[in-house]
N, C-alpha and C positions, 0 to 999 in steps of 0.2 A: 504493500500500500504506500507508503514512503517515497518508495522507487519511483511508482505512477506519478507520485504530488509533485515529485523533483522535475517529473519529466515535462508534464503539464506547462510546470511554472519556467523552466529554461523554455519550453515552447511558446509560450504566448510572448514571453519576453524578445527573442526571436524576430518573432511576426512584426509586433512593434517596432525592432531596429530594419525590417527589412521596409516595410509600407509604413514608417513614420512620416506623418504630416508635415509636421513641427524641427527642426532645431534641437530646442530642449527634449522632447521625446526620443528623438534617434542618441543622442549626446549621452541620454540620461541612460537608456537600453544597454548601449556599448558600454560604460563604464558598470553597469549592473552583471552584466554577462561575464567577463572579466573577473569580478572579484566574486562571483557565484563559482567560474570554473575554480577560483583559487581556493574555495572550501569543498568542493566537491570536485576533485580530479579524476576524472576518467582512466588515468595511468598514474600512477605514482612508486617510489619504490619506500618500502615497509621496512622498518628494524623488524628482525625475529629473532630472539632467543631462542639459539640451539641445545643449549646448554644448560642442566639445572644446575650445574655446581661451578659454574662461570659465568661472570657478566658479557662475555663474548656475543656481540649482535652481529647478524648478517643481515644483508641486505638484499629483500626477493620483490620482485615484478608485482604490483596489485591494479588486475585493468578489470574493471569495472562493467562487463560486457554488458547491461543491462542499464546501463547512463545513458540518456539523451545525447544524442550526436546532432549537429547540423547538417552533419551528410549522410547521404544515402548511399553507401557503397556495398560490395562486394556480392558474396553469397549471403550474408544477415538483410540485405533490402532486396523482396520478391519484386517481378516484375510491378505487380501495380502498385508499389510503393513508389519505385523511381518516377512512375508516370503519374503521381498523383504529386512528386517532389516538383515534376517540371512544369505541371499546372498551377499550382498552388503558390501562390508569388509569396507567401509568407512563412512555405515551409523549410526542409533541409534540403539541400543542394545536390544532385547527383553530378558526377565528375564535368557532363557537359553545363552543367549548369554553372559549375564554377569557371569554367573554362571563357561561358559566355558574359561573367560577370569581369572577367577581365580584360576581354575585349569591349564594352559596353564605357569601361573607367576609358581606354586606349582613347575609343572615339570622341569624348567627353574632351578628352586633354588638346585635340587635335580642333576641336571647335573653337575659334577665336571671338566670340559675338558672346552676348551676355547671354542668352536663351540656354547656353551650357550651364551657367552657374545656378542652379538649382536644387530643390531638398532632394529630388530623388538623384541626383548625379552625388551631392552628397554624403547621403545613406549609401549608394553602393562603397563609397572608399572606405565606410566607416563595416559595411559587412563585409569586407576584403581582408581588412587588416583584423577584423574580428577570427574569422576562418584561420589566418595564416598563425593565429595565435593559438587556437585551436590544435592544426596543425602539428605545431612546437610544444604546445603540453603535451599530447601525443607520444611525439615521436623522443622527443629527448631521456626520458627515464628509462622507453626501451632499447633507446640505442644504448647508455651508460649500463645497462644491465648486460647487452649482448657481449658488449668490451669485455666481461666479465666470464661469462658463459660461454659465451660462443654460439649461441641457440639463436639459432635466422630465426624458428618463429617466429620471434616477439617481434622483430621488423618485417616478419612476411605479414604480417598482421594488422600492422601500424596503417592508419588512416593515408597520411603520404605516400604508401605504397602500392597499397588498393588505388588510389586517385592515379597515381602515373601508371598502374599497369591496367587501368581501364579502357579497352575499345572505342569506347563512344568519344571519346577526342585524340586531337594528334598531339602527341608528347613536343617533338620539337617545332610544330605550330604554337604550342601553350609559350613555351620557352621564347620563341621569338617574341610574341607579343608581350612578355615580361623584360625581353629587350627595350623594345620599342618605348613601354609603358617611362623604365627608367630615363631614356635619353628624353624622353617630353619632359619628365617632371625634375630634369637635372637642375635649370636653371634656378628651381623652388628652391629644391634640396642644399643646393651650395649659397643659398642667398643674392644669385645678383638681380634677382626682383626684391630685396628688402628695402630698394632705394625709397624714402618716404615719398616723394614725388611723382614716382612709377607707380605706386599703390593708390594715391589720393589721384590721380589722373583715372587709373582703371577702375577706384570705387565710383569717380565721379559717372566714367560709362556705363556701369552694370545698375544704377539707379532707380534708372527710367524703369527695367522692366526684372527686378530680382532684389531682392530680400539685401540690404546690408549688411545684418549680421553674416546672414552666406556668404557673400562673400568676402569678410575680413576670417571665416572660417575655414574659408577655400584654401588659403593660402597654407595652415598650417597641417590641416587632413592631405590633401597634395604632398607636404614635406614627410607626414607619417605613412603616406599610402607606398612613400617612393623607400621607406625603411622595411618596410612591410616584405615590398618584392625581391630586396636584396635577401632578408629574413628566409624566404620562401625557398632563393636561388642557394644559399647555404643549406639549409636544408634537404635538397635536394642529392648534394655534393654529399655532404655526410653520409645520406643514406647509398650513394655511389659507392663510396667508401668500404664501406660497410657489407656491400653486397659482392663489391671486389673477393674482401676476405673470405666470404662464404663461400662464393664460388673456388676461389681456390684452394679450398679444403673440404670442397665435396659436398657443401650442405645443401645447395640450391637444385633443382630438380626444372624441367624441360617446362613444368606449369609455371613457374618464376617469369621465365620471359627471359629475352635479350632487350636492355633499351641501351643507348647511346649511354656514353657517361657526359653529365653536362658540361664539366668542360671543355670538353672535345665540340659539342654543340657552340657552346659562348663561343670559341677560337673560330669556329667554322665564320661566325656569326660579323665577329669582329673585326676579318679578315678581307670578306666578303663587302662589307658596308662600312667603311670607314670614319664615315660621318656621326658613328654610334661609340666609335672605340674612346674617345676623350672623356665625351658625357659617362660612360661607364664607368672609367676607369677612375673620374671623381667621384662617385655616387657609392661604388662599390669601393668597401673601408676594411673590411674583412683581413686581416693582415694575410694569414696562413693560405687561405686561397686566392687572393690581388698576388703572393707572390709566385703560386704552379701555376696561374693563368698568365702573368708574365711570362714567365720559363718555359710555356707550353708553346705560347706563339712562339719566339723566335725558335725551337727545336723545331719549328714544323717547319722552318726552312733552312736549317744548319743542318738537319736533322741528328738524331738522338747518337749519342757516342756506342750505344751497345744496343743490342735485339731483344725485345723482354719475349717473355712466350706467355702464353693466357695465362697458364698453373706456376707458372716463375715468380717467386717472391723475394730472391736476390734483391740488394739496391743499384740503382743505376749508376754505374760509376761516371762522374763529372759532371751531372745532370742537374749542377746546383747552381745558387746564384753566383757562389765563388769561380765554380766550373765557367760558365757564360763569360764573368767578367776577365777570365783566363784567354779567353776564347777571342775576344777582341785586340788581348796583344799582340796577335798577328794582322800584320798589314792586311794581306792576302784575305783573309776572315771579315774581316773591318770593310774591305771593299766588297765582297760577294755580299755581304748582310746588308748593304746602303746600297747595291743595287737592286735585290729584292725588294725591302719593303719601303727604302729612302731614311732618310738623318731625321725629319720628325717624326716620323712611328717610333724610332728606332731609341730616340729621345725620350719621347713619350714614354715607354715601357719599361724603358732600365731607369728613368726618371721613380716610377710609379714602385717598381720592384726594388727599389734602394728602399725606396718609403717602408713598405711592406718589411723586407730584411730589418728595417732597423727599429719597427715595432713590434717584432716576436724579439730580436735581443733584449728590447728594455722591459718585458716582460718575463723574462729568464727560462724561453722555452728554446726547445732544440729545434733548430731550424732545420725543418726537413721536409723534402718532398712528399708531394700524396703517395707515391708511389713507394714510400718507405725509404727512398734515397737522404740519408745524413749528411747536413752540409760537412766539409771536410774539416775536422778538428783544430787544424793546424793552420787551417786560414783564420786569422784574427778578424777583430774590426777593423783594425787599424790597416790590414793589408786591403781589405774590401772597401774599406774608402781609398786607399790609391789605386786600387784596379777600377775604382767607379770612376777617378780624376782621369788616370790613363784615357777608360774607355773613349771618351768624351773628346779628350784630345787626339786620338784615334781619325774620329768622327771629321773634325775640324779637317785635318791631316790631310783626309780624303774627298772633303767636299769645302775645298777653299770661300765660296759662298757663305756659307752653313752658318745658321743665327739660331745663337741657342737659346731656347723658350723658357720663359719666364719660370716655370717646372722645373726648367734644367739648370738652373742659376740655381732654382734655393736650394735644388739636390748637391749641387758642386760647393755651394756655400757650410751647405749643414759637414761635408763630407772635411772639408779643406778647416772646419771649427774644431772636429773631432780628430783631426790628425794636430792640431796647433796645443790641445788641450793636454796632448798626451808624450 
């Protein structure tokens, strides 16, 4: 009976953030749903005493299968539940339906005229970022548990996995428009619409026909809807990760599925469309993955120093940032890489992956590849800010032209402070 009242009450609450009228209604929903999941978590992991004659606790998986979900997935949603999901504008979401609520934000951002700025354009950012939280309660206690065990269930199981290995939409269709979504909403996210003048100009246009408070609201649900998708794109990777390892050690089974790993997707993405790769690469903050998506592009045209094989869990030898910034003390190197992809990409990424390197060292984790590759011990910081100075002069070296971007000053600046400091 309980179960029922909980389910009820997350359910109407729900409905309201999805067909909220109002402002305060959707605002009020979203922060209710929120601190309702934080007392009642669908996944969580339990202390248990093993032991009567030791305080010894362990820590086991408690998922909640009979909790209200906002989504309709797998084999627990029969067919007329998905199809009453995708009538029902205020209920749980089956995979295409989330799929289409993020192309719906897409279009939204893409519309310049005030007629975008609206409660229901609104409410979708605010049921987006709802979901992707969702998501993340979800998946995070079974992924730290699987670390542990080693039991793909608990991820063959997870909400995100069910969602990406579902039929009814295309995986790296999703992912492209969580591309796209990030480069519209970069400019939000990094503030250079904060200027007071640009804001009092566009509140004065949206006046005529849309709600004020909307949009002095727009601005900042657009900033969390654009944290949300990165949220989501991490996510993702982990559970990549994760299923890496299972597969090679045999857990995963031919109903798992083959999908892409996303960042091979993001590289394809970023490589392809160039006018996405900046806006990304400032949006996306993530240290540990901004630095294998760094190091993935350029190996995808250096290519990789060793052959991995599917079941191979050796580390890649040189396949690191010290390895790369090795890689550029050759003239020869230096010039094949700035004729592929040019001195601003080229800026841009060892720019961004210096960033990245030098916020997992300030946080005193091991810098190492997705792949399990360990940067190499014996490379300091101090020698990785003169191979990042090298690099750079490299750069110059080979394309006498070459103006180095305002990115690449404060990289060579921060790099040239830490060699003077020491």
């Amino acid at each position: 009976m309980q179960i029922w009242w909980k389910s009820k009450m997350f359910e109407a609450i729900f409905q309201i953030l999805k067909v909220g009228k109002s402002l305060e209604l959707i605002m009020a929903s979203y922060q209710l749903l929120n601190e309702l999941d934080k007392c009642f978590p669908r996944a969580y992991l339990s202390n248990v005493d093993k032991s009567n004659s030791s305080c010894t606790a362990l820590l086991e998986p408690v998922v909640v299968k009979e909790a209200w979900s906002p989504f309709s997935l797998g084999s627990d949603a029969t067919c007329g539940e998905r199809q009453t999901a995708n009538k029902n504008s205020g209920g749980p979401l089956d995979s295409s339906g989330f799929h289409l609520l993020i192309q719906n934000i897409v279009k939204v951002t893409d519309e310049m005229n005030s007629q975008a700025l609206n409660i229901k354009s609104l409410g979708n950012m605010f049921v987006f970022q709802y979901l992707v939280n969702v998501l993340e309660g979800d998946f995070l206690p079974r992924n730290s548990m699987y670390k542990e065990t080693m039991n793909w269930t608990l991820l063959r199981e997870s909400l995100i996995n069910m969602l990406l290995g579902s039929r009814k939409i295309s995986y790296k269709g999703l992912i492209k428009d969580c591309l796209s979504l990030i480069s519209r909403l970069c400019h939000v996210y990094t503030g250079f619409n904060h200027d007071p003048s640009c804001e009092e100009n566009s509140a004065g246009k949206q006046h005529e026909k849309c709600d004020t408070a909307v949009a002095i609201a727009f601005l900042e649900v657009k900033s969390c809807t654009c944290i949300s998708v990165q949220k989501l794109l991490v996510l993702i990777m982990e559970l990549d990760m994760s299923k890496k390892k299972a597969d090679m050690q045999g857990h995963t089974t031919r109903a798992d599925g083959v999908r892409t790993p996303l960042v091979e997707i993001i590289i394809d993405e970023l490589t392809y469309n160039e006018d996405i790769l900046s806006p990304f690469l400032q949006v996306f903050n993530e240290p540990k993955w901004k630095l294998e998506i760094a190091l993935q592009y350029f190996w995808k045209y250096i290519g990789k120093p060793s052959v991995r094989t599917r079941r191979s869990n050796g580390p890649t030898e040189d396949a690191t940032f010290g390895g790369l910034l090795k890689y550029f003390s050759n003239n020869t190197n230096t010039k094949n890489i700035i004729r592929k992809i040019g001195t601003e990409v080229a800026q841009l990424l060892l720019a961004h992956a210096f960033q990245a390197y030098l916020s997992l060292s300030s946080e005193q984790q091991s810098v190492k590849g997705i792949s399990n590759s360990k940067e190499d011990a014996s490379i300091s910081s101090l020698e990785i800010c003169k191979n990042m100075i090298s690099a750079f002069n490299s750069f110059r070296g080979k394309d006498g032209h070459m103006e180095i971007l305002p990115l690449g000053k404060e990289a060579l600046f921060t790099a040239a402070t830490i060699l003077s400091t020491k």
